[in-house]
PAGU-736148 format. One record per residue (C-alpha): residue number from 1; residue in three letters; y, x, z. Coordinates in steps of 0.001 Angstrom, whole numbers. Example, Ala and Ser with C-alpha at 12.3 -4.5 7.8 and 13.67 -1.06 7.14 Angstrom:
BEGIN
<num: 1, residu: ALA, north: -4500, east: 12300, up: 7800> .
<num: 2, residu: SER, north: -1060, east: 13670, up: 7140> .
// end
This chain:
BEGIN
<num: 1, residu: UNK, north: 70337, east: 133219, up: 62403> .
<num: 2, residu: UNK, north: 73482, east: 133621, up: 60873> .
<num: 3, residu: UNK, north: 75889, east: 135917, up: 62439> .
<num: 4, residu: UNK, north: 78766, east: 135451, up: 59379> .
<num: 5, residu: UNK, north: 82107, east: 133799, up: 60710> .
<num: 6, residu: UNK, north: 82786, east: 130709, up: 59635> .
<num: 7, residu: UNK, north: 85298, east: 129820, up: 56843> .
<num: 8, residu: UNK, north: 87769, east: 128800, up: 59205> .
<num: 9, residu: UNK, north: 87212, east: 131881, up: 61765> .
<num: 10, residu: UNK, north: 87291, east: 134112, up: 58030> .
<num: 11, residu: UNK, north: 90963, east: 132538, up: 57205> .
<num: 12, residu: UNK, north: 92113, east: 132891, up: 60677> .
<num: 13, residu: UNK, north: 91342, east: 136964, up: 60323> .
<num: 14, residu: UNK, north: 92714, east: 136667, up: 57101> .
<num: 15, residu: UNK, north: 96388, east: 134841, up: 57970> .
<num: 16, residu: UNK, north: 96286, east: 136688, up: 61215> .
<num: 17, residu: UNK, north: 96024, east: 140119, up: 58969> .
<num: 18, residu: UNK, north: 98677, east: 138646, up: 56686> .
<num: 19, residu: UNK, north: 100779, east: 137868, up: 59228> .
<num: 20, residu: UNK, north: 100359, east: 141490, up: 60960> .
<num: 21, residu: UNK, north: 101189, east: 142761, up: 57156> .
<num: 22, residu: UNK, north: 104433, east: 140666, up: 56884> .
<num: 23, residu: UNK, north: 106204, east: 142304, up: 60284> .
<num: 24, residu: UNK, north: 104919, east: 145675, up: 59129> .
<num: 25, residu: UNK, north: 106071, east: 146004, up: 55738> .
<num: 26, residu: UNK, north: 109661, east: 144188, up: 56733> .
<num: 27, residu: UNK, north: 110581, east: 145497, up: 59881> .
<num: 28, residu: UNK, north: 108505, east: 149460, up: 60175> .
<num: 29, residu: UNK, north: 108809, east: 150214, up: 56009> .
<num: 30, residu: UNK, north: 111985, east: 147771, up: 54220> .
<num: 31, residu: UNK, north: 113972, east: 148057, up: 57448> .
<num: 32, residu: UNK, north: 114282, east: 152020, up: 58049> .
<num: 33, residu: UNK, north: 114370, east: 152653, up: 54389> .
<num: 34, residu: UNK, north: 117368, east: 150313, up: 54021> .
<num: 35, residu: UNK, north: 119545, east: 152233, up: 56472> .
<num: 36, residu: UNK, north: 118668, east: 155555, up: 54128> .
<num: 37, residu: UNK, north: 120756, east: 153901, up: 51482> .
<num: 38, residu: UNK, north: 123574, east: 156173, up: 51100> .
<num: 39, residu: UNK, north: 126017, east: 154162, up: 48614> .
<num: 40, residu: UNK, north: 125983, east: 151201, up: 51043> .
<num: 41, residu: UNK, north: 128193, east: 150875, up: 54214> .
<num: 42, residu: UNK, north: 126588, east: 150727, up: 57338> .
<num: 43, residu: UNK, north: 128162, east: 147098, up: 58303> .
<num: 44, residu: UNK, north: 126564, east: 145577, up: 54821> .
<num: 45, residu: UNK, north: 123280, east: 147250, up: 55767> .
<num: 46, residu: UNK, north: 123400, east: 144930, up: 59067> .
<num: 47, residu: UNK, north: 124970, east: 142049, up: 57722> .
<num: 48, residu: UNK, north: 121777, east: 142188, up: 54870> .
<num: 49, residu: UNK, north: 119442, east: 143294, up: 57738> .
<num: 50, residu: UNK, north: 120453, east: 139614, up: 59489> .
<num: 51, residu: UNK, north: 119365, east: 137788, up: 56390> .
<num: 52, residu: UNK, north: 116067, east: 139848, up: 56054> .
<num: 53, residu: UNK, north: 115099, east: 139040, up: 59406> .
<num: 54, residu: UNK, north: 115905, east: 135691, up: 58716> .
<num: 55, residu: UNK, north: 113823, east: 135313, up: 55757> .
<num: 56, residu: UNK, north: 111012, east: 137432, up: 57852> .
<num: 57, residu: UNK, north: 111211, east: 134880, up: 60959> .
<num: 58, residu: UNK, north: 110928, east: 131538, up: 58572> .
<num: 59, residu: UNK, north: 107993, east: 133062, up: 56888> .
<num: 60, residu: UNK, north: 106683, east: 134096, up: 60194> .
<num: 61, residu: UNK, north: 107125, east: 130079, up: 61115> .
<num: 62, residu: UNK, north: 104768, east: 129341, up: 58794> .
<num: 63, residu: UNK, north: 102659, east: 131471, up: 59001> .
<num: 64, residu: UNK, north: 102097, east: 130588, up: 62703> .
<num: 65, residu: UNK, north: 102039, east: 127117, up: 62355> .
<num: 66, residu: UNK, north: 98694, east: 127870, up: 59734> .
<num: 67, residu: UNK, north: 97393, east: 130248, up: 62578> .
<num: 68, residu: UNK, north: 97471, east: 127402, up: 65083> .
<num: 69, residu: UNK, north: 95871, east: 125039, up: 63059> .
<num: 70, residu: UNK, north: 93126, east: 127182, up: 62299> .
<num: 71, residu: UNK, north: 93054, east: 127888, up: 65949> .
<num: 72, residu: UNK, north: 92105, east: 124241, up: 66549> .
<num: 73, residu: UNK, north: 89606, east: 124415, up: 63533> .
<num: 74, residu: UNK, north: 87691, east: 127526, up: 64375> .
<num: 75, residu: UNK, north: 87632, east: 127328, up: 68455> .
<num: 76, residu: UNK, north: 87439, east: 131162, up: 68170> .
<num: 77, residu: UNK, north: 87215, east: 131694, up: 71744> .
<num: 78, residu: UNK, north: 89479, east: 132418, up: 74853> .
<num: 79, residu: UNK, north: 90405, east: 135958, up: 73320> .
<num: 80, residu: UNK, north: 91342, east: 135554, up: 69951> .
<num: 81, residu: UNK, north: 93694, east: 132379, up: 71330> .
<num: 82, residu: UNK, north: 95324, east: 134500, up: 73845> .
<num: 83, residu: UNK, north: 96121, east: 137263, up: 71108> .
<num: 84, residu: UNK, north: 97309, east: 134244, up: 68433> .
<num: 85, residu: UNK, north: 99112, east: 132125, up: 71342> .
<num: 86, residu: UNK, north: 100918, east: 136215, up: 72199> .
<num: 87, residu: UNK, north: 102107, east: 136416, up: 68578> .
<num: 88, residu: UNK, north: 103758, east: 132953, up: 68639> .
<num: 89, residu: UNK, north: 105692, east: 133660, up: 72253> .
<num: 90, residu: UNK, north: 106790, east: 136952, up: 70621> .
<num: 91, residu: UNK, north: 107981, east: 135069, up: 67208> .
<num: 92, residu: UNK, north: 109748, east: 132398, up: 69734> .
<num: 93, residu: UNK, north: 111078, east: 134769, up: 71910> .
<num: 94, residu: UNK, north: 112684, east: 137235, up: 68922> .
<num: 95, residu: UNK, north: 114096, east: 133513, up: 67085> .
<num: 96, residu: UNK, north: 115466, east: 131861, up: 69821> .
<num: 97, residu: UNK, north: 116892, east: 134957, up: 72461> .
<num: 98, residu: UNK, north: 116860, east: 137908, up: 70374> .
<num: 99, residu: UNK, north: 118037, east: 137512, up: 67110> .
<num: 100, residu: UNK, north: 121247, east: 135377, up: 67832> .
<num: 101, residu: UNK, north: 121966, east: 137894, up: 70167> .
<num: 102, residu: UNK, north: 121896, east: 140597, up: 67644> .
<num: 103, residu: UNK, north: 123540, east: 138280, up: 65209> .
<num: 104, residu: UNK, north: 126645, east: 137842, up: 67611> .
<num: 105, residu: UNK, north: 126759, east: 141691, up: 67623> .
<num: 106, residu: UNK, north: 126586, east: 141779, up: 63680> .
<num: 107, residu: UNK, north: 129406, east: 139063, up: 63774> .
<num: 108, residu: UNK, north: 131486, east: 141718, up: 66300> .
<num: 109, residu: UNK, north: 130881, east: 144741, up: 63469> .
<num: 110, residu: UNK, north: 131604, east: 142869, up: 60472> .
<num: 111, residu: UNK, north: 134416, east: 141553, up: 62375> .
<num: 112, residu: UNK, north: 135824, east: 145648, up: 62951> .
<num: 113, residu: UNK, north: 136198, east: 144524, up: 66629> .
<num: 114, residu: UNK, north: 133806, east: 146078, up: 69569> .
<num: 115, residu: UNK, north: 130421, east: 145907, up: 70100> .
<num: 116, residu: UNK, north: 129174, east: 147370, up: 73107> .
<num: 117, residu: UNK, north: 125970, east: 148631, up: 73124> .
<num: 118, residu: UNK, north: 123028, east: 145835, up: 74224> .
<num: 119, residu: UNK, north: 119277, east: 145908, up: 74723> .
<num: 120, residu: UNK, north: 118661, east: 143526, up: 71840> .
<num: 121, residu: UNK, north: 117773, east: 145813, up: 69597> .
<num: 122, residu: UNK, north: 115303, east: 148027, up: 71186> .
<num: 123, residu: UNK, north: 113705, east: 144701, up: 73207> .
<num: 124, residu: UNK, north: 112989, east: 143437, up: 69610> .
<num: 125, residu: UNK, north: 111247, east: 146290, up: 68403> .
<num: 126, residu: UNK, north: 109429, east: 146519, up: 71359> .
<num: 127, residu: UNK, north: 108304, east: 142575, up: 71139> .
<num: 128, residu: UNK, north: 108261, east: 143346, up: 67430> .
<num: 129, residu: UNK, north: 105295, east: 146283, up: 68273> .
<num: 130, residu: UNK, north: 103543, east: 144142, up: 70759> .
<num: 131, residu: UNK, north: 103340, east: 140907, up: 68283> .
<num: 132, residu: UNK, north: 101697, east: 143132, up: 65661> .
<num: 133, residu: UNK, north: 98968, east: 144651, up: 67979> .
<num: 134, residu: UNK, north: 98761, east: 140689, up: 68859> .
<num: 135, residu: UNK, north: 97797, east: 139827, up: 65302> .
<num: 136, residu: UNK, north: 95677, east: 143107, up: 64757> .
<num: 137, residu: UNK, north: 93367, east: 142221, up: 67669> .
<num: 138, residu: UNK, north: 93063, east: 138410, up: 66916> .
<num: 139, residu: UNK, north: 92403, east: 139226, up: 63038> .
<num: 140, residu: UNK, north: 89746, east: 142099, up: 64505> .
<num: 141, residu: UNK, north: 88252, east: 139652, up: 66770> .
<num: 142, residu: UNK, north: 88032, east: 137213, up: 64353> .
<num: 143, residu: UNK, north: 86317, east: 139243, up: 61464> .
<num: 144, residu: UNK, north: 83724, east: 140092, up: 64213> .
<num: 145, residu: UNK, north: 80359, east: 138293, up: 63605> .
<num: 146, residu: UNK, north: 79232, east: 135071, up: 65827> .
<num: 147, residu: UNK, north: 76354, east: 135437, up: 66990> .
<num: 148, residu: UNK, north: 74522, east: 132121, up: 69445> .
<num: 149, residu: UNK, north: 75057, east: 132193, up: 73483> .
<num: 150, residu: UNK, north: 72395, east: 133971, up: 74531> .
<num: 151, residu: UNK, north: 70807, east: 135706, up: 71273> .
<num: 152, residu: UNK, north: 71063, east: 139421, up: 71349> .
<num: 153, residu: UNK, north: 71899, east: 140937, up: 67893> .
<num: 154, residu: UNK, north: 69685, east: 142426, up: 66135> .
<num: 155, residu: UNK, north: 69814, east: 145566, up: 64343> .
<num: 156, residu: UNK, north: 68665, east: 145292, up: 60350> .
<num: 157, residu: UNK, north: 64449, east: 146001, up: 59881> .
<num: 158, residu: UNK, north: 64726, east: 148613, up: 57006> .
<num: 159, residu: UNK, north: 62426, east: 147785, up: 54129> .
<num: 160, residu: UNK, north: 60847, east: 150251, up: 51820> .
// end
């Protein structure tokens, strides 16, 4: 018996983790420790932010697209296809509502007219939260070992 994921349940952990790393180090570490800048106006620092998040959501794209298909490949299990099939509706959800709203508001700064104050933002990093602990559990569950319907695991016979 062989309780070792598969290689396609191993790279689904793997691009789920890499995924999870992506949002992490662009939107909780490059993100806040743009703003801290202090030679660059505030306006710039959202007008760059725009493009970052840009970049972020095309990689994000792809990176989902590989997720699904080794969905299909490793039939993980109800679980880990919820948590994977979460991350994408948070991805869609921040590309196609959330950050052309917040790009509209970028537009209004960089434009020196108003900008009232909107939800955007904070909805985002709470989607942006929730999609990471998403990708955490899937690449978690996925790392786990398979073991067959119905076959307790064992625990290791120490020799010697």
């Amino acid at each position: 018996m062989n309780p070792a994921p598969s290689l396609p349940r191993t790279a689904l952990a793997l691009f789920t983790g890499v995924w999870a790393g992506l949002v992490c180090g662009v939107s909780f570490i490059a993100t806040p420790a743009k703003f801290l800048t202090p030679n660059v106006a505030r306006p710039q620092l959202f007008d760059v932010g725009r493009y970052v998040f840009h970049a972020s959501s095309l990689a994000q794209w792809g990176l989902a697209a590989l997720v699904m298909a080794l969905l299909i490949a490793a039939k993980p299990g109800r679980l880990v296809t919820l948590a994977c099939l979460a991350a994408a509706a948070c991805l869609a959800l921040q590309s196609f509502w959330l950050l052309p709203a917040l790009d509209s508001h970028i537009d209004l700064i960089l434009a020196n007219r108003p900008a009232p104050a909107t939800i955007h933002h904070a909805v985002f990093a709470v989607v942006e939260v929730g999609k990471v602990l998403a990708l955490l559990l899937s690449a978690w569950l996925a790392a786990r070992p398979v073991y067959p319907a119905g076959k307790p695991a064992q625990a290791p016979v120490a020799v010697g």
